[in-house]
Gaussian input, Z-matrix of N, CA and C with variables (Angstrom, degrees):
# hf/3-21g

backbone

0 1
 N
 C     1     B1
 C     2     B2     1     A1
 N     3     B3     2     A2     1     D1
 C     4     B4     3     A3     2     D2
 C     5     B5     4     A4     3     D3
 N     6     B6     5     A5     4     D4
 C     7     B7     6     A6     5     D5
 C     8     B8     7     A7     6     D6
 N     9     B9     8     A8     7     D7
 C    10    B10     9     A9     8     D8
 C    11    B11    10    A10     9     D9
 N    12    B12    11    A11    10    D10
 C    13    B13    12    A12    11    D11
 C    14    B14    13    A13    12    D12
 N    15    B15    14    A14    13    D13
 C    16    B16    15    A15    14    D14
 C    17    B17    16    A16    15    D15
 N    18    B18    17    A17    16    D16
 C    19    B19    18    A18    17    D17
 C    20    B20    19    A19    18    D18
 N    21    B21    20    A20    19    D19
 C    22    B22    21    A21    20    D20
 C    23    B23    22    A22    21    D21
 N    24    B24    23    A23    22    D22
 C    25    B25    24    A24    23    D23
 C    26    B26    25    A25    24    D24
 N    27    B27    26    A26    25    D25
 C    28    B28    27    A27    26    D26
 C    29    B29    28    A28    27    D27
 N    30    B30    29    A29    28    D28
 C    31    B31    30    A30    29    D29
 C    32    B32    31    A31    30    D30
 N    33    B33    32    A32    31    D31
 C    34    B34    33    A33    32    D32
 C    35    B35    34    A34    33    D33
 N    36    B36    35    A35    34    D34
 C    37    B37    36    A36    35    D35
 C    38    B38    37    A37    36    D36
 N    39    B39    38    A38    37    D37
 C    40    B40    39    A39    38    D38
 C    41    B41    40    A40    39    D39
 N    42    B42    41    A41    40    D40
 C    43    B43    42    A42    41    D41
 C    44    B44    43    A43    42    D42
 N    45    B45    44    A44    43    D43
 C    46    B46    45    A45    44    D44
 C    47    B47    46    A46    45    D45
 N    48    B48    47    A47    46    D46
 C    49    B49    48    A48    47    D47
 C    50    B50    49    A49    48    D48
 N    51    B51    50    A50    49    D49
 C    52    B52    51    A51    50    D50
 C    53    B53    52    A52    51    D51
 N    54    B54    53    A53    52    D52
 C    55    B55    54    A54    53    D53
 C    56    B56    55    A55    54    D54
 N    57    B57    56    A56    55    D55
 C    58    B58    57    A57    56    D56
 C    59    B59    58    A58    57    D57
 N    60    B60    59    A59    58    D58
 C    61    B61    60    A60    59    D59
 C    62    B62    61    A61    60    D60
 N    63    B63    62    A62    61    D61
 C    64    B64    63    A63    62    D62
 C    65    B65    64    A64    63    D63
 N    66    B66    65    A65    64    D64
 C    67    B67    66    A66    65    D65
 C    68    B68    67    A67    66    D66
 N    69    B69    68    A68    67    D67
 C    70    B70    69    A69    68    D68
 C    71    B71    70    A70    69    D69
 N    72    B72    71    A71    70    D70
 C    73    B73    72    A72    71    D71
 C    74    B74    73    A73    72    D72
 N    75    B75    74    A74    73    D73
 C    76    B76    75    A75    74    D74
 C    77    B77    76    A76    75    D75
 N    78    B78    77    A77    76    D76
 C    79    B79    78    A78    77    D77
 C    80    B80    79    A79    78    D78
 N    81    B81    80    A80    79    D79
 C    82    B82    81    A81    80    D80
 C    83    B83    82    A82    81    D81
 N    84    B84    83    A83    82    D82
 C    85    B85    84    A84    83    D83
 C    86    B86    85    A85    84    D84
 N    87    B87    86    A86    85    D85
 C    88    B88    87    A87    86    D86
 C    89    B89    88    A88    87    D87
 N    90    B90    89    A89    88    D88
 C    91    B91    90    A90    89    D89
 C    92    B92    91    A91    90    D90
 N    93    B93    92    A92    91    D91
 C    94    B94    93    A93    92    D92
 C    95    B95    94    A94    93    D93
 N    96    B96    95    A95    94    D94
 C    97    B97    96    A96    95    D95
 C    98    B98    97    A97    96    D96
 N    99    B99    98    A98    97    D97
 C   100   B100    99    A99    98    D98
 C   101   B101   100   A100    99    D99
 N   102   B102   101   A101   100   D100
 C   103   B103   102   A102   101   D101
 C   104   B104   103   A103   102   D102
 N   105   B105   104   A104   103   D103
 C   106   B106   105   A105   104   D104
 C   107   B107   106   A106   105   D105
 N   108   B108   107   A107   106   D106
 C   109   B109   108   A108   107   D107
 C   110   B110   109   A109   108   D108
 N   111   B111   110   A110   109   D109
 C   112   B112   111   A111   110   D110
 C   113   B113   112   A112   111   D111
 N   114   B114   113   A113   112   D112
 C   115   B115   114   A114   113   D113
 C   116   B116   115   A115   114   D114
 N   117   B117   116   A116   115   D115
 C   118   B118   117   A117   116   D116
 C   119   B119   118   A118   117   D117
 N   120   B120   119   A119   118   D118
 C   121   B121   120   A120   119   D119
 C   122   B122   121   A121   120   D120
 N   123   B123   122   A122   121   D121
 C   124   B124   123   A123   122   D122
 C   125   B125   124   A124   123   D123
 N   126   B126   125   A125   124   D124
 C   127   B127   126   A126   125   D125
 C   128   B128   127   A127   126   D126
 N   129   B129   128   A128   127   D127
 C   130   B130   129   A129   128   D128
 C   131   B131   130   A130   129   D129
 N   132   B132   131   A131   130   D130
 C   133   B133   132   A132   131   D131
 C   134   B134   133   A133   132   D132
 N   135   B135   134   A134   133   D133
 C   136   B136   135   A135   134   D134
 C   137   B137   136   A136   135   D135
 N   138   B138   137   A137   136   D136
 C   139   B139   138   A138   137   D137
 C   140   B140   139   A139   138   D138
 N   141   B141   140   A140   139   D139
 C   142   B142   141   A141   140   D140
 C   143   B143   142   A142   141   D141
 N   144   B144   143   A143   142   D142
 C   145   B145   144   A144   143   D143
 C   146   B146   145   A145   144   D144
 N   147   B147   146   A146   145   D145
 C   148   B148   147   A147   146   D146
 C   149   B149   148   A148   147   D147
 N   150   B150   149   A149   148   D148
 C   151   B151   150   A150   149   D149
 C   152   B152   151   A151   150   D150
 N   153   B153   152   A152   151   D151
 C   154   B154   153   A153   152   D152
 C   155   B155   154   A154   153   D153
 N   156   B156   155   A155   154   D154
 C   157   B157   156   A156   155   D155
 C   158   B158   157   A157   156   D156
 N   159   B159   158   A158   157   D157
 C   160   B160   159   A159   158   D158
 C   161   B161   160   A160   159   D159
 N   162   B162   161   A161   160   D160
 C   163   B163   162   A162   161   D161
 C   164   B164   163   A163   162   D162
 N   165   B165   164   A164   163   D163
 C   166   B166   165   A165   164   D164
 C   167   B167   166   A166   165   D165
 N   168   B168   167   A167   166   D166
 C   169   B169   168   A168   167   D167
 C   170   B170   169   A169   168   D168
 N   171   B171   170   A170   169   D169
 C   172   B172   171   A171   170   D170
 C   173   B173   172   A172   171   D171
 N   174   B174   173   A173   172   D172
 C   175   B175   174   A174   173   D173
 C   176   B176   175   A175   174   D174
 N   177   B177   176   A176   175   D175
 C   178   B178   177   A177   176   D176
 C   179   B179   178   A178   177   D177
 N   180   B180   179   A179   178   D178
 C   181   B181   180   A180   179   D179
 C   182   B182   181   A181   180   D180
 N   183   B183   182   A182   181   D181
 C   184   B184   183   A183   182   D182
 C   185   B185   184   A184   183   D183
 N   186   B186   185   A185   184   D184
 C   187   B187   186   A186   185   D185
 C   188   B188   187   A187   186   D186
 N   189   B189   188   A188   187   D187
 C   190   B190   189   A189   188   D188
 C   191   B191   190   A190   189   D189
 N   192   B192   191   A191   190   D190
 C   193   B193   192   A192   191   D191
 C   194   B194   193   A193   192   D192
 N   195   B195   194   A194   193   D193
 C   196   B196   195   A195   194   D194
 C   197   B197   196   A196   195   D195
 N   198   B198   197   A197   196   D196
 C   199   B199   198   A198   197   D197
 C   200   B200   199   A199   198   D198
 N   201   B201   200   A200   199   D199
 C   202   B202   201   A201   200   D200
 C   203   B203   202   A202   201   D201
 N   204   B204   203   A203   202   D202
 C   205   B205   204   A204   203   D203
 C   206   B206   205   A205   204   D204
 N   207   B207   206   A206   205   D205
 C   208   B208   207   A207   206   D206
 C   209   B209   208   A208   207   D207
 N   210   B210   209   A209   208   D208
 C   211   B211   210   A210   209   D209
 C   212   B212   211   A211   210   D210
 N   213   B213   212   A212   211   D211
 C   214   B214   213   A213   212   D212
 C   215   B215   214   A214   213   D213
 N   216   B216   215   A215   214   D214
 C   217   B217   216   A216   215   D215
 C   218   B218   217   A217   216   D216
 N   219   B219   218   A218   217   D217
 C   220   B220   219   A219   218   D218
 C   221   B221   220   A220   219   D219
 N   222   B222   221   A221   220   D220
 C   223   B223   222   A222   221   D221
 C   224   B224   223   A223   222   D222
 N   225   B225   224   A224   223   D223
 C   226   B226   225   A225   224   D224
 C   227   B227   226   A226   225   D225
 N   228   B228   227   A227   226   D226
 C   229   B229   228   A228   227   D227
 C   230   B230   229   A229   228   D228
 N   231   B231   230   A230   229   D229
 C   232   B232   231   A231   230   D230
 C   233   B233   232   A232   231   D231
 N   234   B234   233   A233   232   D232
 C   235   B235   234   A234   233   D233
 C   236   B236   235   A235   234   D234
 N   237   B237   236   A236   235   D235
 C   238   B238   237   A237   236   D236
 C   239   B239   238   A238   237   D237
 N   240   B240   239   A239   238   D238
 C   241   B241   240   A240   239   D239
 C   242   B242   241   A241   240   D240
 N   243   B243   242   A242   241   D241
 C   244   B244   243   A243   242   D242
 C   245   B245   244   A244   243   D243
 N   246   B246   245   A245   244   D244
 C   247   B247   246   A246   245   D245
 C   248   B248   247   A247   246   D246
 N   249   B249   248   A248   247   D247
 C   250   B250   249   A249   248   D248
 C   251   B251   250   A250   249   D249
 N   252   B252   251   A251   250   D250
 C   253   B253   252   A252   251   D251
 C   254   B254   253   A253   252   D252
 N   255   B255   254   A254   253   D253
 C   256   B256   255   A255   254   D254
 C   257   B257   256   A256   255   D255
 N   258   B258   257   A257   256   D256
 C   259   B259   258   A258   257   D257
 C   260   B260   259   A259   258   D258
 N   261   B261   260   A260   259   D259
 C   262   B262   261   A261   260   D260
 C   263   B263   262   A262   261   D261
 N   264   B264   263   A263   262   D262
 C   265   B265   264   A264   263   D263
 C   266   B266   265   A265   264   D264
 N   267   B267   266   A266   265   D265
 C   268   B268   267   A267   266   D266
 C   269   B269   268   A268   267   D267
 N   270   B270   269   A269   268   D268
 C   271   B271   270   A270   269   D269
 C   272   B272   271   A271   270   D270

   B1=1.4419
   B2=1.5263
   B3=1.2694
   B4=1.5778
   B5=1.4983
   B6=1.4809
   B7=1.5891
   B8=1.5411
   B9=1.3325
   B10=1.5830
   B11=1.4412
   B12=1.9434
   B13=1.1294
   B14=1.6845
   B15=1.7502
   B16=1.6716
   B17=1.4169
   B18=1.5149
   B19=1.8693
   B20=1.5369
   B21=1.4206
   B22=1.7482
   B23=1.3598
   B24=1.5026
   B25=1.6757
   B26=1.5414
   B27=0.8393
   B28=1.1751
   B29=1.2443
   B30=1.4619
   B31=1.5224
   B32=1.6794
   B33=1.5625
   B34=1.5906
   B35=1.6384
   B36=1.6057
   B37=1.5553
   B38=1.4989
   B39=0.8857
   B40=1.7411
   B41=1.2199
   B42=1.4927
   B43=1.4589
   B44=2.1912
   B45=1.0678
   B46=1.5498
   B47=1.5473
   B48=1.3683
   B49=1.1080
   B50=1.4157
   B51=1.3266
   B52=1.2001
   B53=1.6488
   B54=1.6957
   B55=1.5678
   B56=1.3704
   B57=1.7664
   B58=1.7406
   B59=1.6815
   B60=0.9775
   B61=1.4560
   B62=1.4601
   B63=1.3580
   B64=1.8650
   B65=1.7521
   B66=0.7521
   B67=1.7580
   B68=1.5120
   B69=1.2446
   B70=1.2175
   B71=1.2016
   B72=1.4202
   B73=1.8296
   B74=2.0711
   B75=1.1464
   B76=1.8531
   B77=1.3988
   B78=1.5592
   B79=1.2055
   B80=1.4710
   B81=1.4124
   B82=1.1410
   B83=2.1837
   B84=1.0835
   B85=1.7415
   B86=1.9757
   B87=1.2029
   B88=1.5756
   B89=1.7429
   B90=1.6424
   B91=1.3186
   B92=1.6509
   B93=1.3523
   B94=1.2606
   B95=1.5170
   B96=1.6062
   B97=1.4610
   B98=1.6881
   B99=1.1691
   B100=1.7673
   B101=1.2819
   B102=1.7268
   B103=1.4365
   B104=1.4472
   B105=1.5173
   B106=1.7279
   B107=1.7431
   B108=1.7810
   B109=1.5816
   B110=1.4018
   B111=1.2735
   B112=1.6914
   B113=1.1382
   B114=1.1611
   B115=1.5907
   B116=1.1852
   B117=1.7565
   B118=1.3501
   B119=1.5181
   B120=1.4529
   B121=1.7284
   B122=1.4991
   B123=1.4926
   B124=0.9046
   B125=1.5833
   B126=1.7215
   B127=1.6581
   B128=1.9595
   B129=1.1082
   B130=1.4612
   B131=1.7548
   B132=0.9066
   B133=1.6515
   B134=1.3663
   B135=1.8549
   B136=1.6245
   B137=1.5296
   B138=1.2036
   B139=1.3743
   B140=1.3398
   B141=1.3557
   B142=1.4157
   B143=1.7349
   B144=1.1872
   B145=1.4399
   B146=1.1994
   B147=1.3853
   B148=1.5409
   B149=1.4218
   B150=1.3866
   B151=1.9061
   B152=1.1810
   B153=1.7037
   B154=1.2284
   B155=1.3605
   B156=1.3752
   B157=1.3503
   B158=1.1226
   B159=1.8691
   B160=1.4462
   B161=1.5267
   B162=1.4573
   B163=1.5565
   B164=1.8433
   B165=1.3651
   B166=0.9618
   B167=1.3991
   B168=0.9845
   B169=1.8701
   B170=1.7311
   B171=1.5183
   B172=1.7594
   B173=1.8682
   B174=0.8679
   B175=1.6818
   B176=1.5465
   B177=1.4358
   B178=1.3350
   B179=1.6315
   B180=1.2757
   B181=1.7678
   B182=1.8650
   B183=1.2075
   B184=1.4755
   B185=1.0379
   B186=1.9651
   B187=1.8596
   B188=1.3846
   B189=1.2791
   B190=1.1344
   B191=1.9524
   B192=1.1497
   B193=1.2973
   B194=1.6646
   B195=1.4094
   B196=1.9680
   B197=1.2919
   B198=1.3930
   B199=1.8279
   B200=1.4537
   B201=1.5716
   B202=1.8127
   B203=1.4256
   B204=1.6475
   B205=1.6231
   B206=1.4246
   B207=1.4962
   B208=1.9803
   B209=1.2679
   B210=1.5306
   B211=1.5542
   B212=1.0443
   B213=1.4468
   B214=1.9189
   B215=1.3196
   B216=1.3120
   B217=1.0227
   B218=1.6233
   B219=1.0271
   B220=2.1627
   B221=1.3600
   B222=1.6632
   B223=1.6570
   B224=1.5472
   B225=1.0287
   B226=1.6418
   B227=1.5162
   B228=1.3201
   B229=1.4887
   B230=1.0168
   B231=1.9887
   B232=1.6231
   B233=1.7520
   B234=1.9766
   B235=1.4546
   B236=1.6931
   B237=1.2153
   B238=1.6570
   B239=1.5601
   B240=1.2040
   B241=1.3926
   B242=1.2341
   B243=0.9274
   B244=1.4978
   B245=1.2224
   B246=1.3991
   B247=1.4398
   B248=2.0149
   B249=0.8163
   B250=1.5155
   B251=1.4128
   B252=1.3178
   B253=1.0575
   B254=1.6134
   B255=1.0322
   B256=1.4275
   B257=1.7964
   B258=1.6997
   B259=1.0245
   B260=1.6744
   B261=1.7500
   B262=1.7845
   B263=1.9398
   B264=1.0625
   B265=1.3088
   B266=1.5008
   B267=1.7513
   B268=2.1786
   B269=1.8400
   B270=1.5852
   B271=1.5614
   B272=1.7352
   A1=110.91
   A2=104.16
   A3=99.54
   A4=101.99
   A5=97.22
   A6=102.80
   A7=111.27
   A8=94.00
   A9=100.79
   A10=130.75
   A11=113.54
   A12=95.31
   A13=137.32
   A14=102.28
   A15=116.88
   A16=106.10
   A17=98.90
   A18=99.27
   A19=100.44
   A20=119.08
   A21=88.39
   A22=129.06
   A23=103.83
   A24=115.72
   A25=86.40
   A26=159.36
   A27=141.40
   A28=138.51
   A29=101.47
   A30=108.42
   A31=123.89
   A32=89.22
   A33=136.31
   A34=100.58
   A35=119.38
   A36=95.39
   A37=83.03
   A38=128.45
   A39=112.37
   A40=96.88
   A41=142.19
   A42=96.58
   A43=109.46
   A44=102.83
   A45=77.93
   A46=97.57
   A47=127.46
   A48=126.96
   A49=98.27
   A50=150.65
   A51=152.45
   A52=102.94
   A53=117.29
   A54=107.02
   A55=109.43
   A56=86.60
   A57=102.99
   A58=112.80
   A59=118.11
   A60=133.20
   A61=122.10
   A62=92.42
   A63=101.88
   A64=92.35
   A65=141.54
   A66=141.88
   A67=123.52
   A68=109.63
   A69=134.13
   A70=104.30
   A71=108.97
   A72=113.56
   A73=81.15
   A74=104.88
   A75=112.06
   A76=111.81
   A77=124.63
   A78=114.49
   A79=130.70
   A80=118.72
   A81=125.91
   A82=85.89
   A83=99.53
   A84=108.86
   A85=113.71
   A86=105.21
   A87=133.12
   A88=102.20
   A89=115.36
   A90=115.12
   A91=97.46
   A92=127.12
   A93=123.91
   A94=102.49
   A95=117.05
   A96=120.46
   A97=130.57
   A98=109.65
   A99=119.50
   A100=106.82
   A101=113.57
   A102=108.80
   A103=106.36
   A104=117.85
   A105=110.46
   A106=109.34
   A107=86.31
   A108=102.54
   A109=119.02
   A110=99.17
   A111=112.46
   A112=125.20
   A113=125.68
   A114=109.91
   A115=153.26
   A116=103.27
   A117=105.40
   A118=136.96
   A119=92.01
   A120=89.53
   A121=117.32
   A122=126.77
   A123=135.85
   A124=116.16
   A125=90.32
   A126=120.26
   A127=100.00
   A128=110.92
   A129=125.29
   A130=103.85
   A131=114.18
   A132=116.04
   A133=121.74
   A134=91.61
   A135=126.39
   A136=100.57
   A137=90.26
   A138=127.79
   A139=103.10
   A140=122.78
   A141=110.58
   A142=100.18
   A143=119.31
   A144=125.95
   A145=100.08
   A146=137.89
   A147=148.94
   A148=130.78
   A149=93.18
   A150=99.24
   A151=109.97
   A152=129.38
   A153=144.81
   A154=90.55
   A155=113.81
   A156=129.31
   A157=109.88
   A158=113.09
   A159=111.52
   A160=115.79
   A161=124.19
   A162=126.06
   A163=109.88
   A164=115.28
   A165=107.20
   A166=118.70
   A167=116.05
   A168=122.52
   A169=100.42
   A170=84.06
   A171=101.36
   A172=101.97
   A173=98.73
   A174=96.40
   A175=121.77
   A176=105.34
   A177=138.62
   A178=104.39
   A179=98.92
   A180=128.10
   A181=95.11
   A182=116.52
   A183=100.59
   A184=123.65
   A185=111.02
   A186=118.55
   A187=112.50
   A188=121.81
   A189=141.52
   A190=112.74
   A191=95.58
   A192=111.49
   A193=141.20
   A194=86.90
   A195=94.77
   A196=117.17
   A197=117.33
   A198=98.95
   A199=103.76
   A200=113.51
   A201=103.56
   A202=125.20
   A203=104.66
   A204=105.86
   A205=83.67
   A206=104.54
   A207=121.27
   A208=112.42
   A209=117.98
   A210=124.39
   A211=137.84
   A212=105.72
   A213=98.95
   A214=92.05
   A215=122.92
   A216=140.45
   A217=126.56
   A218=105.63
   A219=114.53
   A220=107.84
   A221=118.86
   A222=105.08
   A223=108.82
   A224=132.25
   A225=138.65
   A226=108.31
   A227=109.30
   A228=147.82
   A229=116.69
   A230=102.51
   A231=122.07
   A232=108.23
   A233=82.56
   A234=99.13
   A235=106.18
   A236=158.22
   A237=150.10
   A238=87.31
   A239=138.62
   A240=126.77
   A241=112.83
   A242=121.73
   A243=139.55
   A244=93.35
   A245=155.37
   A246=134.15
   A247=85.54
   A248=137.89
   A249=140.55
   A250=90.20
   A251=152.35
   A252=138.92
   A253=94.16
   A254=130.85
   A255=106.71
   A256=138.51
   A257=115.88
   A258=124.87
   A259=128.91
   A260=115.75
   A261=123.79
   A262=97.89
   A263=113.82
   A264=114.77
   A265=131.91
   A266=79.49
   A267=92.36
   A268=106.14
   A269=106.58
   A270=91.06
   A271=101.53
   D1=146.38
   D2=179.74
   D3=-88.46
   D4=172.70
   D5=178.67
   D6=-122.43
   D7=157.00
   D8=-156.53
   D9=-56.12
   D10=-24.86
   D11=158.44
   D12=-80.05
   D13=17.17
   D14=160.47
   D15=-70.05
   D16=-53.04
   D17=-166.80
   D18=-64.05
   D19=-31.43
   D20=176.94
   D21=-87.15
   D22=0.20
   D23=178.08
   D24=-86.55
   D25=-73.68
   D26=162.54
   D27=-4.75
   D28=-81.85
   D29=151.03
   D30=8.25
   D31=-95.06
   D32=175.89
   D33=-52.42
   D34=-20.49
   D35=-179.66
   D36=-91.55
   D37=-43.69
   D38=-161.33
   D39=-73.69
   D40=-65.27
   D41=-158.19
   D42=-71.02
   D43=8.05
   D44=-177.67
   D45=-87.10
   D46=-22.94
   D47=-178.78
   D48=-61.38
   D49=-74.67
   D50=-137.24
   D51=-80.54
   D52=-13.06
   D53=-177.90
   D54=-82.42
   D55=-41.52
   D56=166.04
   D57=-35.35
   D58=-67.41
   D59=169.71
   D60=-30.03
   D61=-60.38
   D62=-171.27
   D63=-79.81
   D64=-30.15
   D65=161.62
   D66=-47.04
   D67=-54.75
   D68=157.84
   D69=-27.75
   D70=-79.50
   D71=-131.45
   D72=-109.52
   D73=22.58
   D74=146.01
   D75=-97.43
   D76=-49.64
   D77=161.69
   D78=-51.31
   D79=-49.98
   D80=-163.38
   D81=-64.72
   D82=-72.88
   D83=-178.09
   D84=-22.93
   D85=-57.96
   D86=156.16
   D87=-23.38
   D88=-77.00
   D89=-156.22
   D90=-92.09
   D91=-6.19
   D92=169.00
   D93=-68.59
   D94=-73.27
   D95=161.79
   D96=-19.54
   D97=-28.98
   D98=174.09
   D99=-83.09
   D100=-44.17
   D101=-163.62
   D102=-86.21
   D103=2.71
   D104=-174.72
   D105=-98.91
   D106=-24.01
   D107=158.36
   D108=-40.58
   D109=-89.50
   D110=168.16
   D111=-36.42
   D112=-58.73
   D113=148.47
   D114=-24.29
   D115=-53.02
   D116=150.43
   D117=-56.65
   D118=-36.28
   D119=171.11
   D120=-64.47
   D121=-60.13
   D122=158.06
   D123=5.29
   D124=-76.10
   D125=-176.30
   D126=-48.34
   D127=-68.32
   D128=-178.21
   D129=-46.55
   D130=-68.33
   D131=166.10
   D132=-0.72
   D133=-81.28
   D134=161.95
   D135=-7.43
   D136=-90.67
   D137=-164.43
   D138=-41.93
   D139=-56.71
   D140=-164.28
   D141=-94.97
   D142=28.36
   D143=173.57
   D144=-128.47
   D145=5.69
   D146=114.81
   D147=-45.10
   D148=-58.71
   D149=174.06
   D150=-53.98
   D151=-47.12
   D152=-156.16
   D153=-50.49
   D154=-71.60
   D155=-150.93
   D156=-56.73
   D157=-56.73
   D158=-174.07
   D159=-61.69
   D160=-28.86
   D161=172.15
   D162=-62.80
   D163=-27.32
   D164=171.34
   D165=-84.94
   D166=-32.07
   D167=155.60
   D168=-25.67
   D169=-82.85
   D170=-159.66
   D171=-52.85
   D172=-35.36
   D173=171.85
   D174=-44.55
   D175=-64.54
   D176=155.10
   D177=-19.72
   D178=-84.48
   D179=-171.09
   D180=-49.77
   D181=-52.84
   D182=-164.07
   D183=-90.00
   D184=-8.96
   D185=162.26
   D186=-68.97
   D187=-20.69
   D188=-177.50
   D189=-80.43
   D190=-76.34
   D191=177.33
   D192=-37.27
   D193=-72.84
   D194=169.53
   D195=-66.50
   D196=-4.83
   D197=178.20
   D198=-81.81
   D199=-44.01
   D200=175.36
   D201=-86.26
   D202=28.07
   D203=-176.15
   D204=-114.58
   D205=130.83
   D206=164.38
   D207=-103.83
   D208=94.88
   D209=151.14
   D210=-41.10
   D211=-23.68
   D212=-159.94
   D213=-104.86
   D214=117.26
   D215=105.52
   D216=47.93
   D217=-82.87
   D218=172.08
   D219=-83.87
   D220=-6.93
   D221=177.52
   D222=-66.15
   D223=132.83
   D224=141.94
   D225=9.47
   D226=-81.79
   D227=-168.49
   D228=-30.62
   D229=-44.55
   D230=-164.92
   D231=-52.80
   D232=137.54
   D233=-164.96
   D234=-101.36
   D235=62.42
   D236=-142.08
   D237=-59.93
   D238=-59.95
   D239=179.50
   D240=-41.39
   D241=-107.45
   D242=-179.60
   D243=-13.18
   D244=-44.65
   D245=-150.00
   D246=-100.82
   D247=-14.56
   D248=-176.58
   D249=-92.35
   D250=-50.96
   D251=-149.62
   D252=-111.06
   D253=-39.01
   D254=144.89
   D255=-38.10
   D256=-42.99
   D257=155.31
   D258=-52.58
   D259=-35.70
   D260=169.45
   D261=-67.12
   D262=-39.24
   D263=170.08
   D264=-25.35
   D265=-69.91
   D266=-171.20
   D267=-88.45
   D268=2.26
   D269=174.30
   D270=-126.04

């Protein structure tokens, strides 16, 4: 049989082991939580430094665009291409 000042060295290693533990894996949890943060922002950033661009595209594209594209139909002018391949365009 062991003797009791084993069982409290014992004791005392397990629970210090297990506070150790639950401490730990709060920190570790903690700086995981910051860095998924940042990421997300990051990610969101991206993205809206994507939108930027393509709205400025389409900005671009449609000051440009609809004045030499002819819709109607009975004008002379009317292009059936060009108004279809204008349409693969905007979708």
């Amino acid at each position: 049989m062991a003797t009791p000042t084993v069982n409290v060295v014992r004791w005392t290693a397990l629970v210090t082991g297990i506070t150790y533990g639950l401490l730990h894996q709060s920190t570790l949890q903690a700086k995981y939580d910051e860095q998924k943060a940042k990421s997300h922002a990051s990610h969101r950033a991206h993205l809206i430094e994507e939108a930027r661009k393509a709205y400025v595209a389409k900005v671009k594209a449609d000051k440009a665009g609809p004045s030499s594209l002819i819709t109607d139909i009975e004008d002379p002018k009317f292009d059936l291409e060009k108004v279809i391949e204008s349409w693969t365009k905007d979708s």
